[in-house]
C-alpha positions as CSV (number, residue, x, y, z in Angstrom):
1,X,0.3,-15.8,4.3
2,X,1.8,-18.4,2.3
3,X,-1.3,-19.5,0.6
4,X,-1.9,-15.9,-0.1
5,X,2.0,-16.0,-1.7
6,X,1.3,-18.9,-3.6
7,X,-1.8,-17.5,-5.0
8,X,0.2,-14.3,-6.1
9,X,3.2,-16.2,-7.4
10,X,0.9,-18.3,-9.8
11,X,-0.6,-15.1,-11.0
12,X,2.5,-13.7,-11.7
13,X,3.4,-16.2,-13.9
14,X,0.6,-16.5,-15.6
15,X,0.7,-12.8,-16.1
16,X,4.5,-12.9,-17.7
17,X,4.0,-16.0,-19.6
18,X,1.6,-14.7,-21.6
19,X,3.3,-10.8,-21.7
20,X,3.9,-10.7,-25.1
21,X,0.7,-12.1,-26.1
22,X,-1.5,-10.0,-28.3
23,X,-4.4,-8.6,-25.7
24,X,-7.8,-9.1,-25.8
25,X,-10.5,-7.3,-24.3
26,X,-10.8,-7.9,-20.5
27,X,-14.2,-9.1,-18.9
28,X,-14.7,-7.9,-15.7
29,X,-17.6,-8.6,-13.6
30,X,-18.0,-7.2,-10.5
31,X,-20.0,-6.5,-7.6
32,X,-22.1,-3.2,-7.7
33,X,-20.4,-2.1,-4.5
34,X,-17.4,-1.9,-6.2
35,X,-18.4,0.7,-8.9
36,X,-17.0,3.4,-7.8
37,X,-13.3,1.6,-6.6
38,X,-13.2,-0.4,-9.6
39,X,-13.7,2.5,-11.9
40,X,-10.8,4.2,-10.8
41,X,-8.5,0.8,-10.6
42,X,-9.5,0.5,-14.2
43,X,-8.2,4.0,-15.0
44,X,-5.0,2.8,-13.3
45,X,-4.4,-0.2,-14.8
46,X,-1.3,-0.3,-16.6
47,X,-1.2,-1.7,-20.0
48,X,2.2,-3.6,-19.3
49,X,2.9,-1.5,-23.6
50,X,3.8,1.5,-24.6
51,X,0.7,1.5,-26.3
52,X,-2.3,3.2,-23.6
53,X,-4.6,1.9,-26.3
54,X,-2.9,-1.3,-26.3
55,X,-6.3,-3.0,-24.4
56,X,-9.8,-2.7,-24.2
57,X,-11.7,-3.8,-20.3
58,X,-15.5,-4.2,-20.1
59,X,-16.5,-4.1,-16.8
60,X,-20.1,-4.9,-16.1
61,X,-21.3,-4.4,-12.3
62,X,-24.4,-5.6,-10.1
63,X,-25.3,-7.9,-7.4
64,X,-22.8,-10.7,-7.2
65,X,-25.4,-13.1,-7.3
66,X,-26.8,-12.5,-10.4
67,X,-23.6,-11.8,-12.2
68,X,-22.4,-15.2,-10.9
69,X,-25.5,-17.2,-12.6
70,X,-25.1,-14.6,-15.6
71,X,-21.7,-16.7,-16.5
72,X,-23.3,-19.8,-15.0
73,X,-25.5,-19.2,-17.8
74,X,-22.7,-18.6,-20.9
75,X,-22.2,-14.8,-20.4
76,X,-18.2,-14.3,-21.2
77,X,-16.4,-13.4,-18.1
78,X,-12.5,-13.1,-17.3
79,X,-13.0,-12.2,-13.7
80,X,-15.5,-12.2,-11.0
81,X,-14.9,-10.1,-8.2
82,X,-17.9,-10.5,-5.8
83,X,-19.0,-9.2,-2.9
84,X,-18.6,-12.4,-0.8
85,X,-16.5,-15.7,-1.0
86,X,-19.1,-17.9,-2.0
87,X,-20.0,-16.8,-5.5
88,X,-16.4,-17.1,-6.9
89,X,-16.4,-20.4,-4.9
90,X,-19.6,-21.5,-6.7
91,X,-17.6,-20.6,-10.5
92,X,-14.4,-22.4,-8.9
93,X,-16.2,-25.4,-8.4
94,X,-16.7,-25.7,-12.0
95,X,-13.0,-24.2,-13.0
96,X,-10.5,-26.9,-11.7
97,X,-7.4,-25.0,-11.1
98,X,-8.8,-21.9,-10.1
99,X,-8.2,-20.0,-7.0
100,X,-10.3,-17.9,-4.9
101,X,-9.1,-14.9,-3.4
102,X,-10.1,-12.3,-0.6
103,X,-9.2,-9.3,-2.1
104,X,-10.7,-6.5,0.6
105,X,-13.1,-6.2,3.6
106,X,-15.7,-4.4,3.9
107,X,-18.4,-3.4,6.9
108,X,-21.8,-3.0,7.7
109,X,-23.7,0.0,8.6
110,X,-27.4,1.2,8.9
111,X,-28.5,4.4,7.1
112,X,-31.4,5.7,8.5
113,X,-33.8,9.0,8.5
114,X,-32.8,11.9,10.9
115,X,-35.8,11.6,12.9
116,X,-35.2,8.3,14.5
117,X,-32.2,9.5,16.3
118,X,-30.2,6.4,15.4
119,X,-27.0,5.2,17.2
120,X,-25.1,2.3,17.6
121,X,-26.6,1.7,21.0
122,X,-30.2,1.8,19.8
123,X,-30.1,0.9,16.7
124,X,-31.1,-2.7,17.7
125,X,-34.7,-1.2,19.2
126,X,-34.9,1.0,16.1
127,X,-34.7,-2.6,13.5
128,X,-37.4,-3.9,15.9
129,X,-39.6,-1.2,16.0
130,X,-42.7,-2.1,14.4
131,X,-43.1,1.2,13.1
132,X,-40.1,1.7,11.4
133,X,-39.9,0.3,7.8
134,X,-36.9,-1.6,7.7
135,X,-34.7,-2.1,3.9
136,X,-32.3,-4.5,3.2
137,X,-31.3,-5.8,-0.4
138,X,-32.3,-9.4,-2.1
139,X,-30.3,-12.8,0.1
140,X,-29.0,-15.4,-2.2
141,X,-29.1,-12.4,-5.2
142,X,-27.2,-10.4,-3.5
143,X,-24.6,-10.4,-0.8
144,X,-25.4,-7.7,1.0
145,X,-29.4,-9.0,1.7
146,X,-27.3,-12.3,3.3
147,X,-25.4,-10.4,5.3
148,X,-28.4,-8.6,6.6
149,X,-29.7,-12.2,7.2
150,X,-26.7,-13.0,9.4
151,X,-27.2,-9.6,11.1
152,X,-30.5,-10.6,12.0
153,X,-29.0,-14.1,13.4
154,X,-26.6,-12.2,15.6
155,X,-29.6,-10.3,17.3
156,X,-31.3,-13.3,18.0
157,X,-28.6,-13.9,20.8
158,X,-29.0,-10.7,22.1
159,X,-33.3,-10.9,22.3
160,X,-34.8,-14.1,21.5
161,X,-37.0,-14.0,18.1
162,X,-35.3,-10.9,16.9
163,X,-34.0,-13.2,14.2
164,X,-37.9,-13.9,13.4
165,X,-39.2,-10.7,13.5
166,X,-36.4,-8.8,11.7
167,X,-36.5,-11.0,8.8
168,X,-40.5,-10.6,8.7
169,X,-40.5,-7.0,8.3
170,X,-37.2,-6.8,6.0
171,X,-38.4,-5.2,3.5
172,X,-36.0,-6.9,0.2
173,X,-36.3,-3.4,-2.2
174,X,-32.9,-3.8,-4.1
175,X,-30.6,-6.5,-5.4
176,X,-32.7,-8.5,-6.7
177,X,-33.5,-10.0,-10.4
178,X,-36.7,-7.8,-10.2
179,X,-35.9,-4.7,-8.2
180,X,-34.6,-1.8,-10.8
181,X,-33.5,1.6,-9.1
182,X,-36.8,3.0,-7.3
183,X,-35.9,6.2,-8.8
184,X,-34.6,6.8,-12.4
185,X,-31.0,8.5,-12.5
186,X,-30.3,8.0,-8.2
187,X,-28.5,4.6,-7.0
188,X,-30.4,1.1,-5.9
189,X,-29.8,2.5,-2.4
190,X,-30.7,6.2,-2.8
191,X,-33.9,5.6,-4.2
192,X,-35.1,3.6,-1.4
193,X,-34.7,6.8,0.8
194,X,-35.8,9.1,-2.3
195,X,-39.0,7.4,-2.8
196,X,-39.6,7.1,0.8
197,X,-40.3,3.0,0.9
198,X,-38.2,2.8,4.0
199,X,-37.0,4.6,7.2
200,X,-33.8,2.8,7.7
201,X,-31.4,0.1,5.8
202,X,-28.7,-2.2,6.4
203,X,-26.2,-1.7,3.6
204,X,-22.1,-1.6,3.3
205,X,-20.2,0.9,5.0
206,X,-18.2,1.8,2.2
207,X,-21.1,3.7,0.4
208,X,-22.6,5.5,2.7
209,X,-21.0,8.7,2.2
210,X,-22.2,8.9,-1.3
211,X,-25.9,8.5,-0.1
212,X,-26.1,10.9,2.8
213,X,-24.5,13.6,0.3
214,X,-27.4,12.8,-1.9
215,X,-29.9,12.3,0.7
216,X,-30.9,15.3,3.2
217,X,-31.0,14.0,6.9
218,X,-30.1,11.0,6.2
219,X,-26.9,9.2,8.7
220,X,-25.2,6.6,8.5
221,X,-24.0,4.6,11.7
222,X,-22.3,1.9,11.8
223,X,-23.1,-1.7,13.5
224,X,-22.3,-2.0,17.1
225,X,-19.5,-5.2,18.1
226,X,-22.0,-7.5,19.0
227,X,-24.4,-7.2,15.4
228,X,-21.3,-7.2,13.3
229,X,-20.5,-8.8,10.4
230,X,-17.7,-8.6,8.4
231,X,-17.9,-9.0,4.5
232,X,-14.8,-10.4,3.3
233,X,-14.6,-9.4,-1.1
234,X,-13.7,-12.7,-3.2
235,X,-12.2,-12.6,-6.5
236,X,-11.4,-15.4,-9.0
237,X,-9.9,-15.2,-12.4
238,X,-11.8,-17.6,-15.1
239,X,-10.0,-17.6,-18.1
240,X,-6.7,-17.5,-19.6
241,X,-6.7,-14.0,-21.3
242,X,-3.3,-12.5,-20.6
243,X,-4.4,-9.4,-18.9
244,X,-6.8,-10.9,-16.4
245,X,-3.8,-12.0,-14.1
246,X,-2.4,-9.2,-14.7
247,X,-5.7,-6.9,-13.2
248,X,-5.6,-9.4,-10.4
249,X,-2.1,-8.6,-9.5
250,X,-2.9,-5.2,-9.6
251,X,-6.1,-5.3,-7.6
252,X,-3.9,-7.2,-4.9
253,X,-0.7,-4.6,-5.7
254,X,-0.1,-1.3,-3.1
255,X,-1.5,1.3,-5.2
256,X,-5.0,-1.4,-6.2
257,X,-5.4,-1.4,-2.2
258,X,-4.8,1.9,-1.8
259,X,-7.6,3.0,-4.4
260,X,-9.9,0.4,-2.3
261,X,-9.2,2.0,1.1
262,X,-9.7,5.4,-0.4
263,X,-13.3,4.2,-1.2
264,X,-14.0,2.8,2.3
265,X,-13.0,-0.4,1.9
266,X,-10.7,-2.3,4.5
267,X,-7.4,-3.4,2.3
268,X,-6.1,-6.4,2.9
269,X,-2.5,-5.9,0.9
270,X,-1.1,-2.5,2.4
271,X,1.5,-2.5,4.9
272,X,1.4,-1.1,8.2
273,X,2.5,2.0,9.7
């Protein structure tokens, strides 16, 4: 907690030094699980003016991978907020001075076709089924494919070459630098299900309801104790612009969190009951 007070104190005076500053547009890159949450933290993002149209933010969203080599590559970014620590760790390698910071958890869960009956208890002999097509997104492009990765590492303790087998038959349909959506106008994830090319996928948690009210008989269940993996959301701010502290701050802030945990992710900065 008092690394986490630092972090925040050296935001916030970043954030009033530079108050009066005439803003710029904000760059915000962030992962494509945050789409929905981010949207509506944008809306509420006060612009510290009387002026609502005092500030312009651009956010562009997809895996964090790829956004991460994007301003690896020169793209213009204020802000990275990924879906894992390690690609804001990668960019802070090459920012001295620049923190890192968990901003929100998130969980796994497996989405899966009616007809497989799937639960937590079976859902193990359901990913090794050789009959049922098993999705995951892209590892190394995109967070969510690694934490299916360390998924498949957890069942490994649990049977012996489960590791081997689930990461044979994964079948890698979204996420990556070459995987658009599977079906034009539906999300990376619905598709998959829309187009039939799988029977079940490990994805997050926090956007499952929006594909099972899109999907007929579709569920979503979540992973039991002893698969689970818990994505911790990393965010770093690149750049001196004056209002990318700021939209840190309020990411971290009471109502930010709250707008997170409305979307099914697990805040981090709320207080408890």
């Amino acid at each position: 907690m008092i690394l986490f007070g630092r972090i925040v104190a050296t935001f916030l005076a970043v954030a009033l030094a530079c108050h009066t500053a005439v803003a710029q547009p904000l760059r915000i890159y962030a992962a494509g699980s945050l789409t929905n949450a981010f949207v509506d933290i944008i809306k509420a993002f006060p612009s510290g003016s009387n002026s609502p149209a005092s500030f312009a933010i651009f956010p562009v969203f997809g895996p964090s991978g790829l956004l991460r080599e994007r301003i690896e590559h020169g793209e213009p970014a204020d802000i990275l907020a990924s879906a894992d620590m390690e690609q804001p760790r990668a960019l802070a390698r090459d920012h001295p001075g620049r923190f890192v910071i968990m901003f929100t958890r998130n969980r796994m869960c497996a989405l899966g076709v009616a007809r497989l009956g799937l639960t937590s208890d079976n859902l193990l002999d359901r990913m090794l089924d050789p009959a049922v097509r098993l999705a995951t997104s892209t590892p190394h492009a995109d967070p969510s494919g690694d934490y299916a990765w360390a998924v498949f590492a957890r069942a490994e303790a649990l049977r012996p070459g489960a590791a081997k087998a689930l990461e044979a038959k994964a079948l890698q349909l979204v996420g990556g630098p070459n995987t658009p959506p599977l079906v034009a106008g539906h999300g990376a994830v619905q598709g998959v299900f829309l187009a039939n090319r799988a029977d079940m996928m490990l994805t997050y948690c926090s956007g499952s309801d929006p594909v099972t009210r899109e999907v007929p008989d579709l569920v979503s269940v979540p992973l039991p104790a002893n698969l689970t993996v818990g994505p911790g959301y990393g965010l770093i701010v690149l750049t001196d612009q004056p209002l990318a502290a700021r939209f840190a701050l309020f990411v971290l802030s009471e109502k930010g969190q709250a707008i997170l945990s409305r979307h099914g992710f697990s805040p981090i900065g709320l207080p408890g009951p």
